[in-house]
C-alpha positions as a printed Julia matrix, in Angstrom:
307×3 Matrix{Float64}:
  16.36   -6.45   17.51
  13.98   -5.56   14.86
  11.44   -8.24   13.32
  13.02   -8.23    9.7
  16.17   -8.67   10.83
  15.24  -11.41   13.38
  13.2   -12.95   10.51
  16.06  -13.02    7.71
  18.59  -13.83   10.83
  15.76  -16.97   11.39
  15.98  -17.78    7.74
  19.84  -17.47    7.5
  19.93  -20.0    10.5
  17.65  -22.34    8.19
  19.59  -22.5     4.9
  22.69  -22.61    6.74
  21.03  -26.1     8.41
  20.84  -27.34    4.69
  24.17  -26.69    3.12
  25.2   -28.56    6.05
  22.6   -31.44    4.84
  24.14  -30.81    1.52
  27.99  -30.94    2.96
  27.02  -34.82    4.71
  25.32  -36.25    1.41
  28.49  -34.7    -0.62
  31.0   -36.64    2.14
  28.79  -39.44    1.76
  28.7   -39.35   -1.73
  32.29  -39.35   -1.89
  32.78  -42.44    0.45
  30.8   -44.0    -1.93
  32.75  -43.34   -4.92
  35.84  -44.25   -3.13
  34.62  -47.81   -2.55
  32.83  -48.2    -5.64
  36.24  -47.84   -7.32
  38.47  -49.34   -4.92
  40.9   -46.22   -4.61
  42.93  -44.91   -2.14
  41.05  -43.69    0.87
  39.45  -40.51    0.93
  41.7   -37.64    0.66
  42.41  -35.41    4.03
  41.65  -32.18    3.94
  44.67  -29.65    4.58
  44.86  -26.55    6.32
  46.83  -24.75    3.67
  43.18  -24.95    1.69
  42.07  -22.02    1.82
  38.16  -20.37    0.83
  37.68  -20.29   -3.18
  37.14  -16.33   -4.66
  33.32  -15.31   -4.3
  34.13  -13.66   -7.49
  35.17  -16.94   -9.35
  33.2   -16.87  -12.57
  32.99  -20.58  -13.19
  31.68  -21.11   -9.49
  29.53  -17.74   -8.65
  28.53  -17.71   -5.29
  26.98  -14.99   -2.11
  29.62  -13.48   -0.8
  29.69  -14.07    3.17
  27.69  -17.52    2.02
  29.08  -20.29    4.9
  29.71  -23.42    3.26
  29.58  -25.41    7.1
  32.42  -28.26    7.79
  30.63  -31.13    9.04
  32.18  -34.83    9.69
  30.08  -37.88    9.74
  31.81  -41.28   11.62
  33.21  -43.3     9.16
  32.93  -41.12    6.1
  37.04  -40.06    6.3
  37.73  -36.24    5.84
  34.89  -33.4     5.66
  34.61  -32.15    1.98
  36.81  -29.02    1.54
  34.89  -25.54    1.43
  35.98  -25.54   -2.55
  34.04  -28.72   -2.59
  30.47  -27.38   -0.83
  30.66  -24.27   -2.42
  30.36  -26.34   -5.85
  27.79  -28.64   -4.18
  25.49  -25.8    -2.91
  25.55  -23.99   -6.17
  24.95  -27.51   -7.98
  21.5   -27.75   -5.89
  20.7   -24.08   -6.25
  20.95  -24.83   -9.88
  18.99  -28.0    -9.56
  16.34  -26.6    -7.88
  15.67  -23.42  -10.27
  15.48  -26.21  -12.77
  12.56  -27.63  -10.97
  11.31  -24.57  -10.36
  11.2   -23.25  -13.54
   8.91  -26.17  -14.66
   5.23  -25.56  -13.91
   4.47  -29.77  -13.19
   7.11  -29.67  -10.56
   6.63  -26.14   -9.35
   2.99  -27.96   -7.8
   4.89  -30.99   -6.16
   7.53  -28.6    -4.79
   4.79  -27.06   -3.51
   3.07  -29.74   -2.58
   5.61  -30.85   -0.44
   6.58  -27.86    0.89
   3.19  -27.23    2.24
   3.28  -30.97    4.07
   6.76  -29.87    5.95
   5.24  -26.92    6.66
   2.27  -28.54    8.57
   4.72  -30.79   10.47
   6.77  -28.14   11.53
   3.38  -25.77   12.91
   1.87  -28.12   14.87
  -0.08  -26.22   17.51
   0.04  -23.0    15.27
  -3.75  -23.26   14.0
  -5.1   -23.4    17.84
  -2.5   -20.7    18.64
  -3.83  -18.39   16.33
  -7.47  -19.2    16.28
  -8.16  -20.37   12.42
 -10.73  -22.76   11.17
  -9.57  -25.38    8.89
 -10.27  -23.42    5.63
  -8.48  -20.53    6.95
  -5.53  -22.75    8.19
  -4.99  -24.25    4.73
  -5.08  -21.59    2.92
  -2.68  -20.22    5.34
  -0.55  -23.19    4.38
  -0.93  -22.8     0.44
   0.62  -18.75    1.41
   3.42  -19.74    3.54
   4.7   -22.65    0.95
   4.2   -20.08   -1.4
   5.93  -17.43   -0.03
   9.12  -20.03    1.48
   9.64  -21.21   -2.32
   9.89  -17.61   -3.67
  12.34  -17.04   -1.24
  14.43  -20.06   -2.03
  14.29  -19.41   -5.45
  15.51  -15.93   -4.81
  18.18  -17.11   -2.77
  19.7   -19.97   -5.16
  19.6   -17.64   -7.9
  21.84  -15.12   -5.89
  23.75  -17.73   -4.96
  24.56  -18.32   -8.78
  25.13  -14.82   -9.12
  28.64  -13.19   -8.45
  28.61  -10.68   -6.23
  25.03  -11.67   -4.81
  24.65  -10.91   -0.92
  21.45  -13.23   -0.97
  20.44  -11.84    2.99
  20.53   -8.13    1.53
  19.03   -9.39   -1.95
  16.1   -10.88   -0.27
  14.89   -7.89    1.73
  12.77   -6.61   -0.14
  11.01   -9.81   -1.22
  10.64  -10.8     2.77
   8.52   -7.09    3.05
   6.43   -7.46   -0.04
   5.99  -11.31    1.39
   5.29   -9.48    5.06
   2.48   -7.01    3.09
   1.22   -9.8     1.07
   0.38  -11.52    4.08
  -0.73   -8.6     6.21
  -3.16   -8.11    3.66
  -4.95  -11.46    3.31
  -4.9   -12.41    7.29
  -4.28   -9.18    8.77
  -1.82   -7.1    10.4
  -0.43   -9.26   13.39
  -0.49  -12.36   11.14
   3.48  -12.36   11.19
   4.04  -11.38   14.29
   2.22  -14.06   15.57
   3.86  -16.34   13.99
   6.92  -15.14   14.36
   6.32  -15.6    18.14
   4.95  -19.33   17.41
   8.37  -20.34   16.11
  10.57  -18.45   18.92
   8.49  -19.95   21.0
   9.26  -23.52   19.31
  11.7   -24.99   22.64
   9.33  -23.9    24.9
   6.44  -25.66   23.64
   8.21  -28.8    22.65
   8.83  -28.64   26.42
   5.28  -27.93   27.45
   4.18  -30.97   25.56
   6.64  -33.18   27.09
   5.38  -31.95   30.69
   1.39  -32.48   29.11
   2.07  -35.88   28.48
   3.73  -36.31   32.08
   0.83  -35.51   33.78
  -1.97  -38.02   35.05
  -5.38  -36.64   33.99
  -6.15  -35.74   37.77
  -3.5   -33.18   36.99
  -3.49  -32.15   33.38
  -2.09  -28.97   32.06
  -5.02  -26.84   30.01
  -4.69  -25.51   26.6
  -4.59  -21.76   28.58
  -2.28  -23.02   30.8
   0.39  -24.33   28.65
   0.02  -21.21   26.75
   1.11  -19.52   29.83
   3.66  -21.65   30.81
   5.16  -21.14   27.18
   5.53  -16.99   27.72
   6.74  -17.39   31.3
   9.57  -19.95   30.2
  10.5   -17.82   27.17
  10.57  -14.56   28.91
  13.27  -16.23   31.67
  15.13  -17.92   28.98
  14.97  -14.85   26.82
  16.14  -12.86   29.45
  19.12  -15.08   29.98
  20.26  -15.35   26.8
  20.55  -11.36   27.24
  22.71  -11.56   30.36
  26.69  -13.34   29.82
  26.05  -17.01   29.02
  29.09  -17.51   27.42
  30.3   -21.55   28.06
  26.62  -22.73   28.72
  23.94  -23.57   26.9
  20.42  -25.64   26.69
  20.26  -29.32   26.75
  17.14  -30.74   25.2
  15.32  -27.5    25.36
  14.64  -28.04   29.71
  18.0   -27.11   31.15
  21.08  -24.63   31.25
  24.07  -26.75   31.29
  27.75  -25.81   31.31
  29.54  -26.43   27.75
  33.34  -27.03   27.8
  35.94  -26.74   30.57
  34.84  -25.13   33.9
  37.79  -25.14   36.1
  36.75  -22.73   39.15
  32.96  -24.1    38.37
  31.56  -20.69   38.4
  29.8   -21.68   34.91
  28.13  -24.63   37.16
  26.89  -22.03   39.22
  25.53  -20.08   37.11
  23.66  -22.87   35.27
  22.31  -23.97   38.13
  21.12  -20.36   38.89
  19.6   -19.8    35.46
  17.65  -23.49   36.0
  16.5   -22.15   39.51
  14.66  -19.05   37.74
  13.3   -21.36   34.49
  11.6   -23.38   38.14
  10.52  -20.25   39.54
   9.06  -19.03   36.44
   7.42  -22.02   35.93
   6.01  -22.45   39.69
   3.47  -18.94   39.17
   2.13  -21.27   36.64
   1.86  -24.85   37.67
  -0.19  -26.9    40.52
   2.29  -28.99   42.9
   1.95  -31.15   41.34
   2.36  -30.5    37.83
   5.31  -28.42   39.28
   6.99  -31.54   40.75
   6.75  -33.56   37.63
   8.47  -30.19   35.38
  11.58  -30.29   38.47
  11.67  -34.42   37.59
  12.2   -33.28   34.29
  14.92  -30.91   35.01
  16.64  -33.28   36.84
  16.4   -36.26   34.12
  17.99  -33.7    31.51
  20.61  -32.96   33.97
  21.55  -36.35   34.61
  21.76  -36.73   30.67
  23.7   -33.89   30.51
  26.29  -35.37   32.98
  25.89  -39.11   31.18
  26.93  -37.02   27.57
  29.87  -35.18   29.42
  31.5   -38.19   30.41
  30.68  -39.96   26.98
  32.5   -37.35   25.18
C-alpha cells in the first residue's frame, strides 16, 4: 500500500473516531432532553430507517461519509443515521465558524498543537530534533491538521463532496510543504512513529517492568519496536480473520471458535511476537515481556466470560 493512501486511510480512521464522539454526545444529548421534559422514553430506532440522500439539499453531506451507530448504557436507542448525519454537518458548520474568525483560529490552534504533543510523545527523540526544531515542528503539524479539517467539514457541507478524494491534493501540497522545511523523510518518519504507536505503548509498559539492574535502553526499545511491528505486520498480512489484539501485547480469538483452530492460531501468532522479541531482550527482560503476555491473556479470558 502506498503512503498517501495509507495516510488519508490513517486520517479516515481518525474522523470516523469523532463522528462517533459526536454520535454519543448527540444520544446523550437526547437523554437529556427526554428527562428535562418528562416525555416518553427515548424513541427506538427501527430497521425500516433507512440512510438519508447524500444529495439532500437541506442536509449536504460526503457521499460514502459513515455516520457510526454507537450505544452508550443507559442512554436508550442509538441516534438514527438521519440524526448524525445532521449532527456531523452541525459541527462541520460550527467549526468553519470558528475557523473563519482569526481570535479563535489561534486557540484552535493552540489547542490543537497541545493534543498534538500528547499524542507524539517519544517522536522528538525518535527523530532527533532540538526543542526549537520540535516546536516549530508542532506549530506545522497543527497547522497543517486544521487545514485539513477545514477542508473536510466544508466538503462535508457540500453535496456531492467525496471529502477523501477532495483532500488529496491538499495532503501532497501539505507532504511538499513539509518536505521542504524539515526535509525529505520528515513524513515518512513520522508516518512510521504513528504505525508504530501499539508497539511502543508496549515497549514502555515492559520499560517500566524492569528493575534498573535490567533496564531496556533507548536503542534497545527502538529495536524491540521494529522487531514487534514487522511480526505483527506480517500477521496482519496472513488470514486473521476472528482474532485480533488485546491491549496492544496479544493475539486473541474474537467470537465463536468451535473446532478452536482460531485458539491455535493465536497462540501461534503470540509464539512468533515472543520469538521476535527474544533476538532482542536479556532473560530477563524477556521473562518479564512473556509475564506480560500471559497477564493480557488472562484478561482476555476474564473479558470473554464477562461478556
Amino acid at each position: 500500500m502506498n503512503r498517501l493512501a495509507l495516510a488519508l486511510g490513517i486520517t479516515t480512521v481518525i474522523f470516523a473516531g469523532t463522528t462517533a464522539y459526536f454520535a454519543r454526545q448527540l444520544q446523550l444529548e437526547r437523554a437529556s432532553n427526554t428527562a428535562a421534559t418528562a416525555a416518553p422514553p427515548a424513541m427506538k430506532a427501527t430497521a425500516a430507517a433507512g440512510p438519508a440522500s447524500a444529495q439532500d439539499s437541506s442536509n449536504p453531506v460526503s457521499p460514502g461519509f459513515a455516520y457510526p451507530v454507537t450505544t452508550t448504557a443507559g442512554m436508550g436507542s442509538a441516534p438514527s443515521e438521519e440524526e448524525q448525519k445532521k449532527f456531523v454537518i452541525a459541527q462541520a458548520r460550527k467549526f468553519l465558524a470558528k475557523y473563519s474568525d482569526p481570535v479563535q483560529r489561534a486557540k484552535l490552534n493552540s489547542e490543537q498543537k497541545t493534543m498534538m504533543r500528547a499524542w507524539s510523545i517519544g517522536l522528538q527523540r525518535h527523530l532527533g530534533l532540538d526543542d526549537a526544531n520540535y516546536d516549530r515542528l508542532m506549530d506545522l503539524l497543527a497547522q497543517q491538521e486544521l487545514e485539513m479539517q477545514e477542508a473536510t467539514s466544508r466538503c462535508i457541507t457540500s453535496p456531492g463532496c467525496d471529502y477523501q478524494i477532495a483532500n488529496r491534493d491538499l495532503f501532497e501540497a501539505q507532504r511538499r510543504e513539509l518536505a521542504a522545511t524539515f526535509g525529505p523523510d520528515m513524513q515518512d518518519q513520522i508516518m512510521d512513529f504513528r504505525l508504530t504507536g501499539g508497539e511502543r505503548e508496549t515497549v514502555g509498559q515492559l520499560r517500566a517492568r524492569l528493575p534498573d539492574s535490567a533496564r531496556l535502553s533507548d536503542s534497545k526499545s527502538d529495536e524491540l519496536v521494529r522487531a514487534l511491528n514487522a511480526e505483527n505486520r506480517r500477521v496482519s498480512e496472513e488470514r486473521t480473520e476472528g482474532i485480533g489484539m488485546h491491549n496492544g501485547v496479544i493475539w486473541v480469538v474474537m467470537g465463536p471458535d468451535e473446532n478452536g483452530e482460531r485458539a491455535k492460531r493465536a497462540a501461534e501468532y503470540n509464539r512468533r511476537l515472543r520469538d521476535a522479541a527474544s533476538g532482542v531482550l536479556t532473560a530477563e527482560q524477556l521473562a518479564a515481556y512473556e509475564l506480560m503476555q500471559e497477564e493480557a491473556l488472562e484478561q482476555s479470558r476474564a473479558f470473554a466470560q464477562v461478556n
